[in-house]
Backbone as JSON, one array per atom type, in Angstrom:
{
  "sequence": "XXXXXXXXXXXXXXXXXXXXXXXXXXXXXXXXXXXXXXXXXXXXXXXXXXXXXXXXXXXXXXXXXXXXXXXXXXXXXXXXXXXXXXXXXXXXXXXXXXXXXXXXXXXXXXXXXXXXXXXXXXXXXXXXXXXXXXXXXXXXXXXXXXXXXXXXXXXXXXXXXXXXXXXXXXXXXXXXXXXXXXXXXXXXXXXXXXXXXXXXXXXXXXXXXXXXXXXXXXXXXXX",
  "N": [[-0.91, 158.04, 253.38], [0.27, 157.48, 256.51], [2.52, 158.62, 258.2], [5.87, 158.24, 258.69], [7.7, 157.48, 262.09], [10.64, 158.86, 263.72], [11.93, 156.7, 264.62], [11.39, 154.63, 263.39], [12.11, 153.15, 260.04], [12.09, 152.92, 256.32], [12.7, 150.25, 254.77], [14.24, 148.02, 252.38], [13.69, 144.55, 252.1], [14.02, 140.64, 252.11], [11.66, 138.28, 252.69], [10.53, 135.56, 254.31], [8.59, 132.85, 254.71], [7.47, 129.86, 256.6], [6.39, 127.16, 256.95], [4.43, 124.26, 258.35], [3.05, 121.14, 256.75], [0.19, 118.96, 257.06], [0.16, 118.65, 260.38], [-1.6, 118.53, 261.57], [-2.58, 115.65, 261.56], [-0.38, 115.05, 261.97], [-0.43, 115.21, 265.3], [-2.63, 113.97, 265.74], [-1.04, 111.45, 265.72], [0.86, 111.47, 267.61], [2.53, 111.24, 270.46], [1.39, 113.98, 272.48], [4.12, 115.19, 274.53], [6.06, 113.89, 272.89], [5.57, 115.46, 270.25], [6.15, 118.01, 270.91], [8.86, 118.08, 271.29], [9.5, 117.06, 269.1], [8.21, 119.32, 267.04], [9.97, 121.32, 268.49], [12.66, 120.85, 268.0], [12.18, 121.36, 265.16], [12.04, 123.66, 264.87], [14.2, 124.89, 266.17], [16.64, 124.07, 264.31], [15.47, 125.44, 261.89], [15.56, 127.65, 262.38], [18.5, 127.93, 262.97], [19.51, 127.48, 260.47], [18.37, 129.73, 259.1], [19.97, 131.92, 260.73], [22.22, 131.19, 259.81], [22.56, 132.03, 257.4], [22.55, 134.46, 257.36], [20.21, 135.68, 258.23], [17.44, 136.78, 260.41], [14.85, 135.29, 262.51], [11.92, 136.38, 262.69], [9.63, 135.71, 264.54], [7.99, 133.1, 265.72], [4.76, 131.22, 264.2], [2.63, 129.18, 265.51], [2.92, 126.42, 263.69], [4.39, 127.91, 262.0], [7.26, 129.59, 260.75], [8.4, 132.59, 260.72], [11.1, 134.96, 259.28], [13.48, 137.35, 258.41], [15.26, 139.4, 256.17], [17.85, 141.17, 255.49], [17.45, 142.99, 258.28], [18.0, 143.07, 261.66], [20.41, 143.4, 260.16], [21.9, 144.66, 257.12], [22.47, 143.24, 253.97], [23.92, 142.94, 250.88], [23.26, 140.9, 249.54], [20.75, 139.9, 250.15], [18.57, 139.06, 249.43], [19.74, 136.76, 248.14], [20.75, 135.3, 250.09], [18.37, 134.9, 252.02], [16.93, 133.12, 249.5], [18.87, 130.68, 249.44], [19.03, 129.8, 251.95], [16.15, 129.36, 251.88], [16.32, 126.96, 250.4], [17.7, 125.03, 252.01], [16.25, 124.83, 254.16], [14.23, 123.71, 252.7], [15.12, 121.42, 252.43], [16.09, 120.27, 254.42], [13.85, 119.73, 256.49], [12.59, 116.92, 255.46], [14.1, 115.51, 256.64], [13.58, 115.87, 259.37], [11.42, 113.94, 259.29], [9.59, 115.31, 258.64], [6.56, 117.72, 256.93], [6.76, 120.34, 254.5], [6.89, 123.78, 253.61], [7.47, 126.65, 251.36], [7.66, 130.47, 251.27], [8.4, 133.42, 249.9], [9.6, 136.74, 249.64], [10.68, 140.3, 248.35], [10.34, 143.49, 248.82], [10.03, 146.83, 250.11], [9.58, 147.76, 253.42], [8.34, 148.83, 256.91], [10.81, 149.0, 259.2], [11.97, 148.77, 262.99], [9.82, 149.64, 264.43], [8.65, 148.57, 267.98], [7.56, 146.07, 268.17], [7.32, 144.96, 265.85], [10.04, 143.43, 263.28], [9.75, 143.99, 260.81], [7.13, 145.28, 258.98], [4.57, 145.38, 256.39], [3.55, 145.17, 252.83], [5.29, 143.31, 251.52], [5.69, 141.57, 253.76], [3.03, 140.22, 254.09], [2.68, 139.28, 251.8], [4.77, 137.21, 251.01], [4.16, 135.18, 253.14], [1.53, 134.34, 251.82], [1.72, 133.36, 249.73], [3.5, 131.46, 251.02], [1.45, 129.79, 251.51], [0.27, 129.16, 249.34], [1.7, 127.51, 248.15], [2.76, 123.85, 246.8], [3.32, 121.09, 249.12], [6.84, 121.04, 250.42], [7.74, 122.25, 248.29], [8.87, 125.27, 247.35], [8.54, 128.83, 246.9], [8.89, 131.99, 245.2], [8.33, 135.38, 245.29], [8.13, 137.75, 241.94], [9.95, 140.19, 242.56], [12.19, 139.26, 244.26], [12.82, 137.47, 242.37], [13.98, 138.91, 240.72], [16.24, 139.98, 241.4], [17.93, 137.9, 241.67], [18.27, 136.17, 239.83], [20.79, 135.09, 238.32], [21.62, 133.72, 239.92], [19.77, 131.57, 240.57], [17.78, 128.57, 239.78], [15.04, 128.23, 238.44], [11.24, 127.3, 238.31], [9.0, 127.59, 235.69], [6.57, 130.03, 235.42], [3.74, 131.04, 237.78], [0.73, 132.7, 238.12], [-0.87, 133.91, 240.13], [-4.32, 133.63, 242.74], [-4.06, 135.75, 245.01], [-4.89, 135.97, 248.36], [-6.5, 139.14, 248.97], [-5.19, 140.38, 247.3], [-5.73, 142.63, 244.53], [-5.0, 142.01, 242.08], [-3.58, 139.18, 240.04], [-0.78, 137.93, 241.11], [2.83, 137.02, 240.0], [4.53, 134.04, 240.51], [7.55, 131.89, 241.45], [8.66, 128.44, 240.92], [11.48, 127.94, 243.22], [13.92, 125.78, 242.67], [17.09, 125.7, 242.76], [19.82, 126.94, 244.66], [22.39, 129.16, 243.76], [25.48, 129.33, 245.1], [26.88, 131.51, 245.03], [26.1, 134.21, 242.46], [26.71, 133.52, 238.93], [29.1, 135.18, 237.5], [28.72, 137.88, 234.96], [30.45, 139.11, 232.04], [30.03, 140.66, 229.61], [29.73, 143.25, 229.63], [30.25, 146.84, 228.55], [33.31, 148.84, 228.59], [32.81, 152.12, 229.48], [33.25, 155.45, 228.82], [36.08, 155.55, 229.67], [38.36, 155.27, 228.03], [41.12, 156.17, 227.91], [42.28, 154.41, 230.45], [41.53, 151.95, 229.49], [43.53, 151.92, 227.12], [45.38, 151.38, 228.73], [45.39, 149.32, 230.15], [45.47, 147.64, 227.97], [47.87, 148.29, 226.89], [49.54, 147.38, 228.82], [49.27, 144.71, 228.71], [49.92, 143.47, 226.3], [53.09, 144.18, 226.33], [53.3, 142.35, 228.17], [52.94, 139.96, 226.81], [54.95, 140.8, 224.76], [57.37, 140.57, 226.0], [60.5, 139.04, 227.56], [59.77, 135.61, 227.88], [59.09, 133.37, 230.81], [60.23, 130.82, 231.08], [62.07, 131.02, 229.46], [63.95, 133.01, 230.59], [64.82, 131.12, 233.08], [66.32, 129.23, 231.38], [68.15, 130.72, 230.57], [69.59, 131.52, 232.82], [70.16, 128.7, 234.18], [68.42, 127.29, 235.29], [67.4, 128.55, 237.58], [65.3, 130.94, 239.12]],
  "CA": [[-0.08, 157.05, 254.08], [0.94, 157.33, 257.74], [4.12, 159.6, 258.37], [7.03, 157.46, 260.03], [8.32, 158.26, 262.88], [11.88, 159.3, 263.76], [12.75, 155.51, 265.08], [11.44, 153.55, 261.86], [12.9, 153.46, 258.99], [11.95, 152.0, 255.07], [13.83, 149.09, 254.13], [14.31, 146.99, 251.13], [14.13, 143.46, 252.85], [13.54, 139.89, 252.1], [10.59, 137.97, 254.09], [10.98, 134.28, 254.46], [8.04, 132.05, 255.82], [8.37, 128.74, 256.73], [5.14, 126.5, 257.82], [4.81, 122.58, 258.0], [1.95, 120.68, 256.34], [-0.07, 117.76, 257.99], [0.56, 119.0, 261.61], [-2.89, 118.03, 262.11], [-2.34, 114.43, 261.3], [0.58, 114.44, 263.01], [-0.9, 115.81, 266.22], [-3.51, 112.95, 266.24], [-0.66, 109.93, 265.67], [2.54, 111.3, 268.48], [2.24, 111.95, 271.98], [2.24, 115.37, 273.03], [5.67, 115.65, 274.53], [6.42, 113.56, 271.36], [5.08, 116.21, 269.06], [6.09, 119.01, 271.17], [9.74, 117.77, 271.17], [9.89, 117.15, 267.09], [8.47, 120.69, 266.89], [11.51, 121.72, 269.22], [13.63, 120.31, 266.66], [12.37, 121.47, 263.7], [12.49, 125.27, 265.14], [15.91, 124.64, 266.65], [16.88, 123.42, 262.72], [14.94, 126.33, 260.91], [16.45, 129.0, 263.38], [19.98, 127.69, 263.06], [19.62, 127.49, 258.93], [18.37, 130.94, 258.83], [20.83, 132.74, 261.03], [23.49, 130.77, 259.29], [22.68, 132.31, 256.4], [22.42, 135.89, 257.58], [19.0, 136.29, 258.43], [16.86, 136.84, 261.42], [13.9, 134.97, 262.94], [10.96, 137.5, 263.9], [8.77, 134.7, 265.64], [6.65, 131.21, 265.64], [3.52, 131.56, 264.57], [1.97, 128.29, 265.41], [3.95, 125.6, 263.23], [5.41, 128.56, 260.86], [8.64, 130.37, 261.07], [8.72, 133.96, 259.61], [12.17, 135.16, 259.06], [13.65, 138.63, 257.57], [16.93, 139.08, 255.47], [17.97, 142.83, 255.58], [17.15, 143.94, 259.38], [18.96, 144.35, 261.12], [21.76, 143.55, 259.85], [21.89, 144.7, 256.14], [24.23, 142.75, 253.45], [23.93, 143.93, 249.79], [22.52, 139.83, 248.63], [19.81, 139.63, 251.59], [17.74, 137.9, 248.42], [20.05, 135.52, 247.4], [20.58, 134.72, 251.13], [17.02, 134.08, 251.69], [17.05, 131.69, 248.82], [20.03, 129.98, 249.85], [18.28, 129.49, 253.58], [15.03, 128.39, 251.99], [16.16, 125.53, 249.92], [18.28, 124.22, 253.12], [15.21, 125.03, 254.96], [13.14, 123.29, 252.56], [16.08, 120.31, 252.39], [16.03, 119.71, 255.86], [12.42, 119.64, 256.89], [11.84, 116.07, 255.59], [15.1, 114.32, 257.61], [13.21, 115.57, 260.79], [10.23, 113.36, 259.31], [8.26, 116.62, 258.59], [6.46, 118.02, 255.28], [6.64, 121.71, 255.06], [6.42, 124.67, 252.6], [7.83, 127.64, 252.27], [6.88, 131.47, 249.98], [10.03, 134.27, 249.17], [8.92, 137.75, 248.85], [11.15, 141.1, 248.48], [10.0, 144.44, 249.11], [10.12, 147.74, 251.13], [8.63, 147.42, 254.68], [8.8, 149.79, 258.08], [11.25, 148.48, 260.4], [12.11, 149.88, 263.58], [8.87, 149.41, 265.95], [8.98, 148.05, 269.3], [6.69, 144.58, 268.1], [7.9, 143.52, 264.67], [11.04, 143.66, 262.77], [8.87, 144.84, 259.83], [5.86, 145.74, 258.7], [4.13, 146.22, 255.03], [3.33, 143.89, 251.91], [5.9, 141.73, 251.08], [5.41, 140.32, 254.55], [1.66, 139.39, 253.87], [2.91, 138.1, 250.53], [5.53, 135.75, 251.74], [2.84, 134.1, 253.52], [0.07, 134.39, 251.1], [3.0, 132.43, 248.7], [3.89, 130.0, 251.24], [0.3, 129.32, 251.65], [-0.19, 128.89, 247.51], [2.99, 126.54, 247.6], [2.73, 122.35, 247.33], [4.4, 120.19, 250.38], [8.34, 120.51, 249.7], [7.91, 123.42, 247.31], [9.63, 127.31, 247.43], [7.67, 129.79, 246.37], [9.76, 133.25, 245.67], [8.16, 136.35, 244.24], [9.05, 138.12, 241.11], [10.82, 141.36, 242.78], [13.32, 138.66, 244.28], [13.82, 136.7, 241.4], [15.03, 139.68, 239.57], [17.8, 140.15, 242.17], [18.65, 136.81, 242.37], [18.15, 135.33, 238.59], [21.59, 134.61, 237.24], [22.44, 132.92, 240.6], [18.8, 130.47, 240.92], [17.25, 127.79, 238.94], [13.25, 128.46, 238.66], [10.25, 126.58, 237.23], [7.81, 128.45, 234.88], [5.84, 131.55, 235.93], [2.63, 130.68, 238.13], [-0.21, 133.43, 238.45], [-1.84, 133.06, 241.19], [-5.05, 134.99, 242.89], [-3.82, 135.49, 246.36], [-6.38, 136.55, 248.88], [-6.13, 140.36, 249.64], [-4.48, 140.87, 246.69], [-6.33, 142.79, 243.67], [-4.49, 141.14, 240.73], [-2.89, 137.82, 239.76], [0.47, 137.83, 241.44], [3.51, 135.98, 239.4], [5.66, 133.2, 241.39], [8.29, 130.66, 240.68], [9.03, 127.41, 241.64], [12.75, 127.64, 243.42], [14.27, 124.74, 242.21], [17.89, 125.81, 243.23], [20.33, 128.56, 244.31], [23.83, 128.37, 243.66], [26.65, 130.35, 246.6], [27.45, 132.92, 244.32], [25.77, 134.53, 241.21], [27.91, 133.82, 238.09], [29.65, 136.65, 236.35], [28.77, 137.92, 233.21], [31.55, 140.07, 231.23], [29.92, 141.11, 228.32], [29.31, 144.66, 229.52], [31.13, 147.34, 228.01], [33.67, 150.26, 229.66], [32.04, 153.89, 229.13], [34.02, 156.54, 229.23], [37.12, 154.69, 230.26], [39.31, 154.88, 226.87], [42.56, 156.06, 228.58], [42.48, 153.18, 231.35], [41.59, 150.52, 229.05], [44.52, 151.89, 226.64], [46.83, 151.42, 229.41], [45.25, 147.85, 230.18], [46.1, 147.03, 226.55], [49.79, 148.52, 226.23], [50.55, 146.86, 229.76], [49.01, 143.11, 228.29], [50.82, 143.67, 225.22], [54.3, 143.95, 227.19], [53.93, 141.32, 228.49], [52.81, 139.06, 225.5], [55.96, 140.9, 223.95], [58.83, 140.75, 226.86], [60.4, 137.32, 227.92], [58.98, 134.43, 229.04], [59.82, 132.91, 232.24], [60.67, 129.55, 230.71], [63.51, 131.79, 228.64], [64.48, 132.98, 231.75], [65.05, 130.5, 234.04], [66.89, 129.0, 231.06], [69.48, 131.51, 230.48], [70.25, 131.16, 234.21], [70.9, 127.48, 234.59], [67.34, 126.53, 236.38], [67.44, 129.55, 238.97], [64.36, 131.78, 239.05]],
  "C": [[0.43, 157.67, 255.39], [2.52, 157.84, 257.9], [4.95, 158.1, 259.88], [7.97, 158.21, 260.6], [9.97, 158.0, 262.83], [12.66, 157.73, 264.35], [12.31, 154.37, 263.95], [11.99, 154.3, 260.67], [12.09, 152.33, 257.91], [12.99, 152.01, 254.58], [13.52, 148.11, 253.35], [14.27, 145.17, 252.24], [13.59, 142.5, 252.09], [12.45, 138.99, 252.86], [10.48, 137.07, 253.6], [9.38, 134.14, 255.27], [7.51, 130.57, 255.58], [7.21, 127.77, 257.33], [5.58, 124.66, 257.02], [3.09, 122.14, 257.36], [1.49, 119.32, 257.01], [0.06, 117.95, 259.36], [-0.57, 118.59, 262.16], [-2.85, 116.12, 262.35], [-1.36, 113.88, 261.87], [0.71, 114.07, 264.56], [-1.24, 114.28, 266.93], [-2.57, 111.59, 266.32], [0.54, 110.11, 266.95], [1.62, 111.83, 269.78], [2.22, 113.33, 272.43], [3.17, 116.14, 273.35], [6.45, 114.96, 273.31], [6.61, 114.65, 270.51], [5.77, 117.39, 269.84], [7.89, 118.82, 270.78], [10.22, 117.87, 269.48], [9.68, 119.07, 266.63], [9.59, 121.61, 267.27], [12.56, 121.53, 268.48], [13.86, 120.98, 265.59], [12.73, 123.15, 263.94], [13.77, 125.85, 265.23], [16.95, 124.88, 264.9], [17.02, 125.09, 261.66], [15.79, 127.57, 261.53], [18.14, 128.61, 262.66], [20.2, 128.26, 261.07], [19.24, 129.1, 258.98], [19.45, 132.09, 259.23], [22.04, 132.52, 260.51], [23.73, 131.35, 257.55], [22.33, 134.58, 256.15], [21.3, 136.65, 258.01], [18.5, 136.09, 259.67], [15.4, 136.34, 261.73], [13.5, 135.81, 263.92], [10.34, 136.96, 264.82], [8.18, 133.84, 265.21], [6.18, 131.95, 265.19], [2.98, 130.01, 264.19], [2.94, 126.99, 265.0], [5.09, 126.66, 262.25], [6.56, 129.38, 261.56], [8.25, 131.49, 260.19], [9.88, 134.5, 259.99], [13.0, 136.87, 257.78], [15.01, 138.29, 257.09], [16.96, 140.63, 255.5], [17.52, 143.6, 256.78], [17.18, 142.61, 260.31], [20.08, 144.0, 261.05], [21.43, 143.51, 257.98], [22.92, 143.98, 255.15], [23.44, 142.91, 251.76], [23.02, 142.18, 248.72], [21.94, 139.22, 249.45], [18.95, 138.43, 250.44], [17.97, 137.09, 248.11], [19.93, 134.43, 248.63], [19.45, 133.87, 251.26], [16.87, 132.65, 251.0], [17.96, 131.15, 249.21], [19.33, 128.92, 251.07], [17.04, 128.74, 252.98], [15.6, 126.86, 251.28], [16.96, 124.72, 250.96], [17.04, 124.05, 253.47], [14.28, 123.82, 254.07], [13.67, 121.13, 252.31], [15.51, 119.58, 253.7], [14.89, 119.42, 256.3], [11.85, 118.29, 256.91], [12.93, 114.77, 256.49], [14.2, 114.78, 259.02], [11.39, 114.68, 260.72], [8.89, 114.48, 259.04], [7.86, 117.02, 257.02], [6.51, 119.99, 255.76], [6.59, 122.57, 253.39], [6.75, 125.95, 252.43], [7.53, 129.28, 250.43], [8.13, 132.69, 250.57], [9.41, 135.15, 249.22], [9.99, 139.19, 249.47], [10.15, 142.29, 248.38], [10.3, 145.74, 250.35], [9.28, 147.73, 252.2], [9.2, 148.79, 255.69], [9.51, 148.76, 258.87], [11.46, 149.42, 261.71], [11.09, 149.77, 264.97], [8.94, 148.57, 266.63], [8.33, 146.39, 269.12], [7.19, 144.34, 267.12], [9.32, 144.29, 263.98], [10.95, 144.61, 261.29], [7.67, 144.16, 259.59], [5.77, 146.31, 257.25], [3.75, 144.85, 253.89], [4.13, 143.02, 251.98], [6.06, 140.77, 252.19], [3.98, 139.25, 254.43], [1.92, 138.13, 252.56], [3.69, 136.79, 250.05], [4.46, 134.71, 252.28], [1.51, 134.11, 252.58], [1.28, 133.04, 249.84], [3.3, 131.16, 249.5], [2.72, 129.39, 251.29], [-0.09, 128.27, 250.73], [0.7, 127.52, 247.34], [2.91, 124.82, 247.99], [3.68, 122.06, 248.69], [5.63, 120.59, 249.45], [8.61, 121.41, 248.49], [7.94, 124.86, 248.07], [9.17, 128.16, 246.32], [8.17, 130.96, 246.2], [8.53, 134.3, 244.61], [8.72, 136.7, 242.78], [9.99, 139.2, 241.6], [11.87, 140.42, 243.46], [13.6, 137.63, 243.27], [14.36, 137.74, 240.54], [16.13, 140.27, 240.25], [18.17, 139.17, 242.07], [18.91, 135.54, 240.49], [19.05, 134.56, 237.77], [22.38, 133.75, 238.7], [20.99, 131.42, 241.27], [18.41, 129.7, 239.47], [15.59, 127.91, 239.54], [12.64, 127.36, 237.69], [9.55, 128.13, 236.25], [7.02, 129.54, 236.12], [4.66, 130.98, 236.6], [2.05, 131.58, 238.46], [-0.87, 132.93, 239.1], [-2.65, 134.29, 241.86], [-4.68, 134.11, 244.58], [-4.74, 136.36, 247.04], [-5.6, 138.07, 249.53], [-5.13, 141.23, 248.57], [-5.61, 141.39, 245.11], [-5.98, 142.22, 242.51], [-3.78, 139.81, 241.24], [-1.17, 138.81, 240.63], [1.49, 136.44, 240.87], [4.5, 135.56, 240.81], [6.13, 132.46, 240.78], [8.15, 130.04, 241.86], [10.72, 127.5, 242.0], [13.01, 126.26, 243.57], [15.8, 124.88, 243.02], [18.56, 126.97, 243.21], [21.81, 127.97, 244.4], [24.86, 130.04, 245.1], [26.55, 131.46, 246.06], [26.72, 133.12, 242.87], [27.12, 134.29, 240.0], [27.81, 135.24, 237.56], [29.54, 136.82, 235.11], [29.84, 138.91, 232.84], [31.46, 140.48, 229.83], [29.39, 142.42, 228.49], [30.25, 145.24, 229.22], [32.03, 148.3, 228.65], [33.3, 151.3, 228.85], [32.83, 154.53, 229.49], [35.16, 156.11, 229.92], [38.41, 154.81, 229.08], [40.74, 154.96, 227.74], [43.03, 155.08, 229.27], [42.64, 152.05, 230.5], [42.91, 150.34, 227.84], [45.75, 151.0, 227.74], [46.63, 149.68, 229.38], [45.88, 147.26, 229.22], [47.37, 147.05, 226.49], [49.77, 147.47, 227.57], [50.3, 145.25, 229.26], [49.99, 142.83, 227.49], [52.35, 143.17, 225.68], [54.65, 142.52, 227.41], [53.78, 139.93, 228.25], [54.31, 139.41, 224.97], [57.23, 140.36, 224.41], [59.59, 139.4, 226.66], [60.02, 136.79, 228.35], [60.07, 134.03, 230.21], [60.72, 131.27, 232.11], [62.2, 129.81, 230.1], [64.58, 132.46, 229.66], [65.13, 132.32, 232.55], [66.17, 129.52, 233.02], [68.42, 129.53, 230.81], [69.98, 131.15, 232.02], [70.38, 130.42, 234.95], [69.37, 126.69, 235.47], [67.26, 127.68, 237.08], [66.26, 130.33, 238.43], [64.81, 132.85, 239.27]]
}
């Protein structure tokens, strides 16, 4: 493998891409500055939704948008982001009268060089995913659905033979993402006994002490 130089760097990132379907069909029924205008729109749209959600548009290509989450500006739920951005992204697409399509994919890439934001698989595979994906369907890898799992709603598993790829690659259908992952609290504290004593005696207390209702009674209404 290729030694990186002292101005790239490997980074965990998300890779977003974002293409419309029918563009051909559309081509042949609007006027030129028609069509060029709606495209103006939908870029305008897709740009705005992505940066609004923390991420960065690398460039067009053609009708598609490709879009990074983690460079450069890093934030610790670049994946959930992403999802968040695509299902707007994939919301919005049909109020500007458009069909579109869009494929999810996490992984480590080079960022850093003077032409792209990054470079490495999970950009090919974003697009090899949005490719695979019906009109109006979100396509995410599995390495971002296992960051993102207790805060999305998925379909079933789809193996799929993507070109350039030696094996089946698994995808979901993103169905939905919610703001925030819920919280689970059924993990345990390790090595913590003293703290969680104290937690206990101080709960205790103040299950045992007076209430505030007993309070405010003894002293006529007054807090």
């Amino acid at each position: 493998m290729p030694a990186v130089s002292s101005r790239e760097q490997r980074k965990t990132v998300t890779v977003l891409f974002c293409d419309l379907t029918g563009s051909t069909a559309l081509g042949e029924r609007l006027d030129p500055e028609a069509l060029r205008a709606l495209l103006a729109r939908y870029f305008e749209r897709m740009k705005a939704i992505v940066e609004r959600h923390g991420g960065s548009v690398e460039k067009f290509i053609g009708d598609a948008v490709m879009a990074i989450f983690g460079v450069p500006t890093l934030h610790e739920d670049d994946a959930l982001r992403a999802a968040r951005a695509a299902v707007e992204m994939r919301d919005a697409i049909p109020e500007l009268g458009l069909q579109g399509r869009i494929g999810v994919m996490t992984g480590e890439v080079v960022t850093g060089t003077a032409e792209r934001l990054a470079t490495g698989d999970p950009v090919n595979v974003a697009a090899r995913l949005e490719a695979a994906a019906e009109p109006g369907e979100v396509l995410i890898g599995d390495p971002t659905l296992a960051l993102i799992r207790d805060a999305v709603e998925v379909g079933p598993v789809r193996m799929l033979e993507l070109k350039g790829k030696s094996h089946l690659v698994p995808a979901y259908l993103l169905l939905s993402a919610r703001a925030a992952p819920e919280r689970r609290h059924a993990a345990h504290f390790v090595g913590r006994e003293h703290e969680l004593a104290t937690v206990r005696d101080a709960w205790q207390r103040v299950l045992d002490g007076p209430r505030c209702v007993e309070r405010c009674h003894l002293s006529g209404g007054r807090a």
